[in-house]
C-alpha positions as CSV (number, residue, x, y, z in Angstrom):
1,X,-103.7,87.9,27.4
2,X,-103.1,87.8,23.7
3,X,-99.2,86.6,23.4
4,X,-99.6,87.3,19.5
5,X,-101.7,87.8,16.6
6,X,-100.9,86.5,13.1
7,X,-102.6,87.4,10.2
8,X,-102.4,88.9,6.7
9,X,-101.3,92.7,6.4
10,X,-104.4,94.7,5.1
11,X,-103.1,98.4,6.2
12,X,-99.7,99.6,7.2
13,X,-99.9,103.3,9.1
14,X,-97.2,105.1,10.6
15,X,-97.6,103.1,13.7
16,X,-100.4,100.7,13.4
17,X,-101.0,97.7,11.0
18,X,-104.3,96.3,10.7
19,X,-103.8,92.3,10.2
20,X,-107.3,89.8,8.8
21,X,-106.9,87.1,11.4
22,X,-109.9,85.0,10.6
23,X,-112.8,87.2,10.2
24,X,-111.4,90.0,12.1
25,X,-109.3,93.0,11.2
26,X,-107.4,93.1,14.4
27,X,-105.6,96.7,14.8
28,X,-102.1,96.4,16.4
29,X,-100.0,99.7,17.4
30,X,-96.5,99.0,16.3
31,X,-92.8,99.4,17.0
32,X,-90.8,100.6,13.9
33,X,-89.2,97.4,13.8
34,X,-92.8,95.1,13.5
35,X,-94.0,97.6,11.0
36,X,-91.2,97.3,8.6
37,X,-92.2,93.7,8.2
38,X,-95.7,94.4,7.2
39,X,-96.3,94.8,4.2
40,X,-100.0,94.7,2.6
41,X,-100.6,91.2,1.3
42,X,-98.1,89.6,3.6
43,X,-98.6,86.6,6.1
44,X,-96.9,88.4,9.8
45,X,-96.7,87.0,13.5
46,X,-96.3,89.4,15.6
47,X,-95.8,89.1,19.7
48,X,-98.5,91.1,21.5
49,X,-99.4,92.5,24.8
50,X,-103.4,93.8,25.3
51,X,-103.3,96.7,27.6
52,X,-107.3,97.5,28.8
53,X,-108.4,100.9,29.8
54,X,-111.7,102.4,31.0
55,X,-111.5,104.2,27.9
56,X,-110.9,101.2,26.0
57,X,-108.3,98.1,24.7
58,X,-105.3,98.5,22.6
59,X,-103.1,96.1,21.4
60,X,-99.7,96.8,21.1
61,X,-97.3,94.4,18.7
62,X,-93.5,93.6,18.4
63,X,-91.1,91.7,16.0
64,X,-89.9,89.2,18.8
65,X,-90.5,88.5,22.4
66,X,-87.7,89.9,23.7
67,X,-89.5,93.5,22.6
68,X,-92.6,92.6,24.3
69,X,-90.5,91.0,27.3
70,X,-88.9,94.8,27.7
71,X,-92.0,96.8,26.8
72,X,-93.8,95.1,29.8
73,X,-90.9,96.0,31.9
74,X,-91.1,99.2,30.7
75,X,-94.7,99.7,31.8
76,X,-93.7,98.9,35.6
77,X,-91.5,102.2,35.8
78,X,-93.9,104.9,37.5
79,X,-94.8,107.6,34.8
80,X,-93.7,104.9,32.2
81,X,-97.6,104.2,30.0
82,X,-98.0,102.2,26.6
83,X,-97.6,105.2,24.5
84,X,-94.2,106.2,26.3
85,X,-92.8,102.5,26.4
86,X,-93.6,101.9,22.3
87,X,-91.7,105.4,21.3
88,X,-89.0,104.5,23.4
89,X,-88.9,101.1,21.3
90,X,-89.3,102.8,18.0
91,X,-86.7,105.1,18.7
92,X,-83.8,102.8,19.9
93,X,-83.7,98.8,19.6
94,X,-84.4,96.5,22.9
95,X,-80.6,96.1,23.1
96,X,-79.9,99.7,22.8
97,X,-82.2,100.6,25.6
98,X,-80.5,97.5,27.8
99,X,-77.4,98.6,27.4
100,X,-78.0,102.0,28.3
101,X,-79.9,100.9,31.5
102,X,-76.8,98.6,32.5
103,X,-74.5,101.4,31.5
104,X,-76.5,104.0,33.3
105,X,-76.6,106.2,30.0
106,X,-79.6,108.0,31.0
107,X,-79.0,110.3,28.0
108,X,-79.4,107.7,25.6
109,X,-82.9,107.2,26.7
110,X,-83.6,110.8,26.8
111,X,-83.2,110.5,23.2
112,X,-86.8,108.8,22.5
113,X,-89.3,111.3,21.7
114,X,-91.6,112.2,25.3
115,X,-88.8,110.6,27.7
116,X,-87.6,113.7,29.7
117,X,-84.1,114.0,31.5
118,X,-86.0,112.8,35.0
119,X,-88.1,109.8,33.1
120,X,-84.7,108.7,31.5
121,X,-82.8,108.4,35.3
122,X,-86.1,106.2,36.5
123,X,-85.7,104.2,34.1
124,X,-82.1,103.3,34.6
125,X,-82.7,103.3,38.7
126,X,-85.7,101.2,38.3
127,X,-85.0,98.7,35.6
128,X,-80.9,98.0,36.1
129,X,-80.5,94.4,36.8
130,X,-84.0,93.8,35.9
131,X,-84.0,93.4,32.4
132,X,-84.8,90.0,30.7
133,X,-81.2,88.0,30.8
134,X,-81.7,87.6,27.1
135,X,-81.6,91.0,26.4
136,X,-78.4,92.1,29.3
137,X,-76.9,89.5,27.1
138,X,-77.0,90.6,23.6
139,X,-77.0,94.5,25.4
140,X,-73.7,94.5,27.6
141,X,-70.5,95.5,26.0
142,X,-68.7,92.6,24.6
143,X,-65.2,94.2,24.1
144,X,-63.8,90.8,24.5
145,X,-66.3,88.7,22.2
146,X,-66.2,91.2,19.5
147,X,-64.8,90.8,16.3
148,X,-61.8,92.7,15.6
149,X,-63.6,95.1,12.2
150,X,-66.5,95.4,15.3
151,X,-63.9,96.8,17.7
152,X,-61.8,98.6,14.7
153,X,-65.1,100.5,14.3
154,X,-66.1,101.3,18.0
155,X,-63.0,102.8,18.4
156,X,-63.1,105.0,15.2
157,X,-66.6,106.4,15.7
158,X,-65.2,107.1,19.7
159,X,-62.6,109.1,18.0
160,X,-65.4,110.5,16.2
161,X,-66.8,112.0,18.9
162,X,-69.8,109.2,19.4
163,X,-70.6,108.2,23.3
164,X,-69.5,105.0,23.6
165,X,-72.4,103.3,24.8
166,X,-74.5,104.4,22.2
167,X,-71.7,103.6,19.8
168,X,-71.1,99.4,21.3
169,X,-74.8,99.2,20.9
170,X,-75.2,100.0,16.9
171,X,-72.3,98.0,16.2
172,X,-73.3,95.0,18.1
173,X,-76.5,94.9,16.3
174,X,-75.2,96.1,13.1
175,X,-72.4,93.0,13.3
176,X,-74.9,90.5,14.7
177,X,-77.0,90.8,11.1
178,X,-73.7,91.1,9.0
179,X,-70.7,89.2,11.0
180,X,-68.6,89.0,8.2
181,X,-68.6,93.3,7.5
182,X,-65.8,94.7,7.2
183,X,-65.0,97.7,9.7
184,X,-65.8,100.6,7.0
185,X,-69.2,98.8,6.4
186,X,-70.0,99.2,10.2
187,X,-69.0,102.4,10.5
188,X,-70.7,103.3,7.5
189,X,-73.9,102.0,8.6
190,X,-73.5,102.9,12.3
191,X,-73.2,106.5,11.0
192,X,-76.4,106.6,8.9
193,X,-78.0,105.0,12.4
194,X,-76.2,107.9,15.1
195,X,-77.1,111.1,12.7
C-alpha cells in the first residue's frame, strides 16, 4: 500500500491534484479538505490509500490519517465504493460524519451528494462503535468539555432551527481551530457552513 505521497503541486482540479514526486506526476483524487492545501508550486504530504480495479488503480489522498482511517472504514459498508466514500468526505468533515454515526443522524449523511436515505441508515448500522477512537473522540458531543461561547452558540443556532447534531459538530470543529472565538464568531461561521 501507498500510506502517502509527497510531492510538489503541479495541477489542482476540482478533485484531483497531480503532485511531481521524483520523476513521476503522481495523480491523487482528493477530499475538499487535501485540495485546499494544494496549491501549484507548493511542497504537500498527503495520506493515501491505492484502491486497484480490473479497470485500473486510483489513488485517493487526505489531509490527515484520521480521513484515510474513516475512508477505509467507509469502504467496508456494502454498496459503500471509493467514489461514494470521498463525496461523503468532501461533503462533511471526518468528525461530522462520526458524530452522526454515533448519534444515529442518518440524515446528516444523506446530505453528501449520491448517499440515499437507505445508504445513509447502513452506514450508521454498520459503522456505530466502529469508528477509529480518535475520531469518536473529537466527534461525540462534548456538552461538558465545551467552552461556554461554544455552548452559547449550540444553543442559539438550536433555537435557530439547526438539528443539533449537525449543529455540535460545526462548532466543535469551528472552536477547535479558533478556541478563543467569541460566541457571535461561531455562530457566524457555523452559519456560512449549515446554508
Amino acid at each position: 500500500m501507498i500510506a502517502f505521497v509527497e510531492g510538489v503541486v503541479t495541477e489542482v482540479g476540482s478533485d484531483r491534484v497531480v503532485l511531481q514526486a521524483g520523476a513521476f506526476g503522481v495523480e491523487v483524487l482528493a477530499t475538499a479538505k487535501a485540495l485546499a492545501a494544494c496549491r501549484p508550486g507548493a511542497t504537500v504530504r498527503l495520506a493515501t490509500h491505492l484502491v486497484v480495479r480490473e479497470d485500473g488503480w486510483a489513488l485517493y489522498g487526505f489531509a490527515d490519517a484520521d480521513g484515510r482511517a474513516l475512508f477505509q472504514q467507509l469502504l467496508g459498508v456494502g454498496g459503500v465504493g471509493p467514489k461514494l466514500a470521498l463525496g461523503l468526505l468532501t461533503a462533511l468533515t471526518p468528525q461530522q460524519v462520526a458524530l452522526a454515526v454515533a448519534t444515529g443522524d442518518a440524515a446528516l449523511l444523506a446530505t453528501a451528494p449520491g448517499v440515499g436515505k437507505r445508504t445513509a441508515e447502513r452506514l450508521v448500522v454498520e459503522l456505530k462503535g466502529k469508528l477509529p477512537e480518535a475520531l469518536e473522540g473529537t466527534g461525540a458531543p462534548r456538552t461538558a468539555q465545551a467552552s461556554p461561547a461554544a455552548e452559547d452558540a449550540v444553543e442559539a443556532l438550536i433555537a435557530l432551527g439547526y438539528r443539533e447534531s449537525t449543529v455540535r459538530a460545526a462548532i466543535a470543529d469551528l472552536s477547535s481551530k479558533d478556541p478563543d472565538a467569541s460566541p457571535e464568531t461561531l455562530i457566524r461561521k457555523a452559519l456560512s457552513r449549515l446554508r
